[in-house]
N, C-alpha and C positions, 0 to 999 in steps of 0.2 A: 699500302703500296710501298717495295722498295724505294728509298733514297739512293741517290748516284752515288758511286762509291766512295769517289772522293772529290773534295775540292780541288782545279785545276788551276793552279798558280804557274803564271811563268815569269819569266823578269825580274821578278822581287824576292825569288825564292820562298820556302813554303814558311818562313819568318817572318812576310811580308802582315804588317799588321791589317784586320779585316778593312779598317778605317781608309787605306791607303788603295784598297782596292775596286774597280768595277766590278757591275755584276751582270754577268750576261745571260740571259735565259732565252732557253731556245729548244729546238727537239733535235736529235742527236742526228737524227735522218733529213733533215732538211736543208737542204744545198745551201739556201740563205743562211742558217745558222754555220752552217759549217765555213762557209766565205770569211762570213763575220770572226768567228773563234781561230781560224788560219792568221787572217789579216792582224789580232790582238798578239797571238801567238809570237809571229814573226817579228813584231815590232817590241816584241821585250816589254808588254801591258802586263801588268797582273792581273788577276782578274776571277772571280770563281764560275763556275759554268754549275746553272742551274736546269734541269732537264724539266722540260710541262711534263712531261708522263710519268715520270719516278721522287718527284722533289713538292712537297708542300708548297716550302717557302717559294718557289716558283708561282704556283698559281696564287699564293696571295700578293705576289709583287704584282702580278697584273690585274689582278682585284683593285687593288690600292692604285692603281696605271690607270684604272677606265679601259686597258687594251684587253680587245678579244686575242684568243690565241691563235688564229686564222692571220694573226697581223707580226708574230713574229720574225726573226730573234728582235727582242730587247734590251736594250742596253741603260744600266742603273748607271751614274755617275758617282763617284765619292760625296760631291757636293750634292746630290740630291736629283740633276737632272736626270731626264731618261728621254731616250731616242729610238723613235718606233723603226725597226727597218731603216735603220740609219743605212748612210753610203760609207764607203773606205774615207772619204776624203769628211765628208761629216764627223768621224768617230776620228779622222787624226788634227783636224782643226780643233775641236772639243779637247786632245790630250796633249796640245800643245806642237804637234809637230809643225814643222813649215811646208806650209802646202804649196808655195810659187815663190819665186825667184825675188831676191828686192833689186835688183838691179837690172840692166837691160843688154849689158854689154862685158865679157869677160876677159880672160887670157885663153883662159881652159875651160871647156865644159865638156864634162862625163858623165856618157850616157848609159846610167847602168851602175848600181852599185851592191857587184857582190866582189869576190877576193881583190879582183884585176882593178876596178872600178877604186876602190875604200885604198887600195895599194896607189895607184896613181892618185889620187886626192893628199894621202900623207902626203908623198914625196914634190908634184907639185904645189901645195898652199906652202910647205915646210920649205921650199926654195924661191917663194917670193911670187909665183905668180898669181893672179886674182883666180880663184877655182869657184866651180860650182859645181854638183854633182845631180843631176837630174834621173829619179827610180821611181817607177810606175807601181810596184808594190813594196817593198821593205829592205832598206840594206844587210846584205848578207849574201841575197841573190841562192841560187839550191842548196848552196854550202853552210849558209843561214841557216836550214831545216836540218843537217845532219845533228843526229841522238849524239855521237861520239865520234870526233875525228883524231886516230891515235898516230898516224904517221907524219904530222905535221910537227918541224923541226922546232927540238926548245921546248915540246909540252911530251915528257914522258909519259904523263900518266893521260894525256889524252887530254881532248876540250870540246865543247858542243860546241855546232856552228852557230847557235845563238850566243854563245859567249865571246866566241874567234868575233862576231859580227859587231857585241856590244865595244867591245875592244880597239875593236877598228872603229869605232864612229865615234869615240870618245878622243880615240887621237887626231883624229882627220878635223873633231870639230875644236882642238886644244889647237890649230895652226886655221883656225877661222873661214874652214871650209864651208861650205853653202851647202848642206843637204836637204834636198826638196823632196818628199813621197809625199801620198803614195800623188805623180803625174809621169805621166806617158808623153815621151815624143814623138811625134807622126809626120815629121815632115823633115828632111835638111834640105838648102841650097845654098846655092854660092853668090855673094852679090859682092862684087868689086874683090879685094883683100878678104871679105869675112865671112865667113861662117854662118850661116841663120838657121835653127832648130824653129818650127812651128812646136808646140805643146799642146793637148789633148785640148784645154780649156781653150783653145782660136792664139794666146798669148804667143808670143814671138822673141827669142833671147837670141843675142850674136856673140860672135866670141874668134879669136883668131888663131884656134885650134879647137879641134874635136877628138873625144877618145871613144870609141862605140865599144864599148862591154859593158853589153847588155847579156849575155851570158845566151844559157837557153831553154825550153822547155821541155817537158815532159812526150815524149813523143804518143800521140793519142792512138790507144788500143780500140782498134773496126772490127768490132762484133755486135751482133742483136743485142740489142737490151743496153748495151754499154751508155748512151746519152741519157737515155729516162733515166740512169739511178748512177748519175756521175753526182757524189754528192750524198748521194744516197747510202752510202755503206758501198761506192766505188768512190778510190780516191785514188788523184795521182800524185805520188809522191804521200808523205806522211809524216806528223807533227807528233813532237813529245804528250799532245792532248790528245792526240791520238790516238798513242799508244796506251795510256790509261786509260780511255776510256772504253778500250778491248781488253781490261783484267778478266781473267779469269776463261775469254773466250776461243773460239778457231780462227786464226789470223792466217789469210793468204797471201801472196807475196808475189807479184808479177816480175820475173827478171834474175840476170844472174855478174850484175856489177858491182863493184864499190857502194852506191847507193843503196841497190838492194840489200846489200849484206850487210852492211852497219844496219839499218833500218832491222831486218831481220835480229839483229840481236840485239839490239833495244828491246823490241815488243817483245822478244822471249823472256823478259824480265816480268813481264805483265798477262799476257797471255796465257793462256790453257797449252796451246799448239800454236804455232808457227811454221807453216808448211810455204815452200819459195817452188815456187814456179817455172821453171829454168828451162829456154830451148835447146840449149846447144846439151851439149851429150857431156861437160866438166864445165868446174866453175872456175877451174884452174883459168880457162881462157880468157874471161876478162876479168878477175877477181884479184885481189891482193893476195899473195900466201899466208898472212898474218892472219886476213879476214875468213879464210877457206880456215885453216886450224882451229878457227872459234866456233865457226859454223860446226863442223864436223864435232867439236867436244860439247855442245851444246844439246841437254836431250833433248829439250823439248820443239827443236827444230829438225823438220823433214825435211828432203829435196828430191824433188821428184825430177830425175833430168828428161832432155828430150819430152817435153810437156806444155803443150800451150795451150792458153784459153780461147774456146770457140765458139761462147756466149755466155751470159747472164743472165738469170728470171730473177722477176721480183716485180711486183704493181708499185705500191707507194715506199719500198727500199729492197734492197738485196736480198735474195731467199735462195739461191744457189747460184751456182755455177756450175758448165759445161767444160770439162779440158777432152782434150786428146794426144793419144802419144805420137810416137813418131811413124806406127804403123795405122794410124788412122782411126785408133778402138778408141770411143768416148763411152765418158763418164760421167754424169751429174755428182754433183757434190752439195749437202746443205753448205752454205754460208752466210755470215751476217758483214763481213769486211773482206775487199781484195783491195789492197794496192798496188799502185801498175810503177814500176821504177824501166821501163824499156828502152833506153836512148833517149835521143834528145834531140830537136831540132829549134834552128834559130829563127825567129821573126824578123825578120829584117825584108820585107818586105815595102816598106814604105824608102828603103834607097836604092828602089828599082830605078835606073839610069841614072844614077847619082854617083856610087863607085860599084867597083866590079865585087861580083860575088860567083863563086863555084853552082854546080846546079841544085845544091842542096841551098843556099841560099849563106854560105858561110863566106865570111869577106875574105878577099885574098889582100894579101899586106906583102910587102917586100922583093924578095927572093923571085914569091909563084907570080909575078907579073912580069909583062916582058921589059926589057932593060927603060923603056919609056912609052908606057901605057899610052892608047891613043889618048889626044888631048892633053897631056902633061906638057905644063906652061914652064917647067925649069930647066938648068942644066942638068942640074941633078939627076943621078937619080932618086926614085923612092926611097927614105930609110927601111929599114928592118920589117917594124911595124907600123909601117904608111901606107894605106892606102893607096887606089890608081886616081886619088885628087890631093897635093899638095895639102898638108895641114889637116890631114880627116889620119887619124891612126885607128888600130882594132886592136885590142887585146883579150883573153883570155878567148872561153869556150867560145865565144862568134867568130872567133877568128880560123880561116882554114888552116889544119896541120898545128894545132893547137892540141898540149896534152893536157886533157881532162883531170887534172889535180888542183886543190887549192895552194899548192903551193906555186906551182907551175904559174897560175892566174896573176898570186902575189909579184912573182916574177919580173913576167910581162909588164904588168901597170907600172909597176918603179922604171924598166926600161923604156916604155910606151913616153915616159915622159921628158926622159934625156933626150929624146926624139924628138920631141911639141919643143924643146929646147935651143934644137940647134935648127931647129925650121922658123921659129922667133927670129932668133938672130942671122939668120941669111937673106929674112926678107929683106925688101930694101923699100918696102911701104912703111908707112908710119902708122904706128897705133893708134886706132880708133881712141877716144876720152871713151873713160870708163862710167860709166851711170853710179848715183849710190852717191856715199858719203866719202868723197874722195877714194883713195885705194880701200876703201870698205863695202865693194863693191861683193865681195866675199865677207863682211862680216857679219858675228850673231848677233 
């Protein structure tokens, strides 16, 4: 039986010595496995990806485990441990990340750390205020998973978003920011002067300002078949593991943005074919000119315009797909991978009557509120990026009339906090005592 093609190193680069790395084993088609290898991914683990169906040393690592293969993915440690079906929050306790807050009480908390999110953390921890940065799965945020980001200022020849990501969390934690993954916040209110986020785990942090960039997600493709094999050889969005682990094969491509087309020409590196999926009739329309030139000098990339997907077959993973064009003539296609890159929408669901959002569920900040939101307790008015509650700001993609760039995001959060700035200093309450080791309430 073939062996996987290759080892899937991320974070440490393929120099990364074996000793220094996890080993994760898993079946390529299996939602849990794939969870597991996204979440390693994302967080800049290294790690080798061993396959039950194509890899020896696989099945004797779980010989030597006691685990049946019906129990994974599994996860080998450098030191020896190993974690059956570990959780996110299991696997980043075990590699050391910080999984909850040490303190109780802040200046800043940011919820959400991808461009906007890592951008306001430099600038406030780097101007004195106590920060914390609270992210339910990995900093970077979608920006984090792009293969190659070339139009971002200062890096001519381009930089993955796990790199932009690594970069940013190494400055943000060099000025003693607090970053907490992978936890979820599900709750804010207002009590007195402060600010209170509820946390996934019941835990409760206050703070006398909030930044929400949380960014967004992947907007979910409704056709048959699409949930049974989400995970399956259907994935939304797509990892540098990803992309190797489709060498050689037919890669599909749902969408015709930024995402999708860096994505697209990644995998064409790896891939047999790379064929992108695209409704609208040019990609001119929401593509970069830069990214449309590459696409088009690229052979082994197709686009089929005017073409959507209008199901999926496959029992236990993907075995084709349904498109049709614009005149309504469908097509089955064999496949083993489609990625869905279609727009995005924000979660923000849980600050239903908390502040105001558009009907897509995008916070409105500044400007798009009326000159004094109902309920606004100051003269003021709202800053820029303030929310319609004193002290709650929104930056990057959650925020409405936001441009979908990671520079744009950087932007925002360096702004976002001149703002949590001059809302400090106008109040005329007194700051809550900070919990923690004196002003180390933000420290590592």
């Amino acid at each position: 039986m073939a062996e996987s093609p290759t080892i899937v190193v991320m974070g440490g680069g393929d120099g990364a010595p074996p000793s220094a790395r996890l080993t994760l084993v898993g079946y390529r088609f299996s939602p849990l496995s794939h969870r597991t290898r996204e979440f390693l991914v994302r967080n800049c683990v290294p790690f080798a990806w061993l396959d039950i169906e194509r890899d020896e040393r696989a099945r004797q690592l779980l010989e030597e485990s006691g685990v049946s293969s019906a129990r994974l993915p599994l996860v080998r440690f450098p030191d020896g441990t190993v974690l059956v079906q570990p959780s996110e929050a299991e696997i980043a306790e075990k590699i050391g990340l910080q999984v909850r807050p040490r303190g109780s009480f802040y200046d800043l908390l940011i919820v959400g750390g991808g461009p906007a999110g890592l951008a306001a953390a430099v600038y406030g921890a780097s101007e004195g205020l106590s920060t914390v940065m609270v992210e339910r799965n990995a900093p970077g945020g979608q920006a984090g998973l792009s293969p190659l980001i070339e139009n971002y200022l200062g890096f001519p020849e381009g930089l993955t978003g796990a790199d932009l990501a690594r970069r940013a969390v190494a400055q943000a934690r060099k000025f003693r920011v607090q970053i907490v993954a992978p936890l979820a916040v599900t709750g804010l209110r207002l009590e007195g002067d402060a600010r209170v986020a509820t946390l996934a785990d019941r835990s409760e942090l206050g703070c006398q300002a909030v930044l929400l960039s949380m960014g967004v997600e992947w907007r979910r493709l409704d056709v048959p078949g699409i949930e049974r094999l989400t995970g399956a050889g259907v994935y939304y969005g797509g990892t540098i593991a990803d992309a190797v682990l489709c060498r050689n094969e037919d890669v599909f491509i749902v969408g015709g943005a930024n995402s999708a087309g860096q994505a697209a020409m990644y995998f064409s590196r790896y891939a047999r074919t790379v064929t992108m999926l695209v409704r609208s009739d040019s990609l001119s329309k929401s593509m970069s000119h830069y990214l449309v030139e590459q696409i088009q000098s690229t052979d082994n990339i197709h686009v089929r315009l005017n073409t959507t997907v209008v199901e999926v077959q496959g029992q236990d993973r993907l075995e084709a797909i349904t498109v049709a064009d614009a005149a309504g003539v469908k097509e089955t296609i064999p496949a083993t991978a489609l990625f869905i890159f279609i727009g995005a929408m924000p979660h923000t669901e849980y600050l239903d009557g908390v502040v105001k959002r558009d009907r897509q569920g995008f916070i409105l900040t500044g400007p798009d509120l009326a000159p004094r939101p109902p309920g606004w307790s100051l003269d003021r008015r709202p800053f820029q990026l303030e929310a319609s509650v004193p002290g709650i700001f929104a930056a990057g993609d959650v925020r409405h009339g936001s441009v979908k760039r990671v520079a744009a995001g950087v932007g925002e959060g360096a702004t976002a906090v001149r703002s949590v700035h001059m809302h400090l200093e106008s109040s005329a309450s007194k700051r809550p005592s900070i919990d923690g080791n004196g002003g180390g309430a933000n420290g590592t």
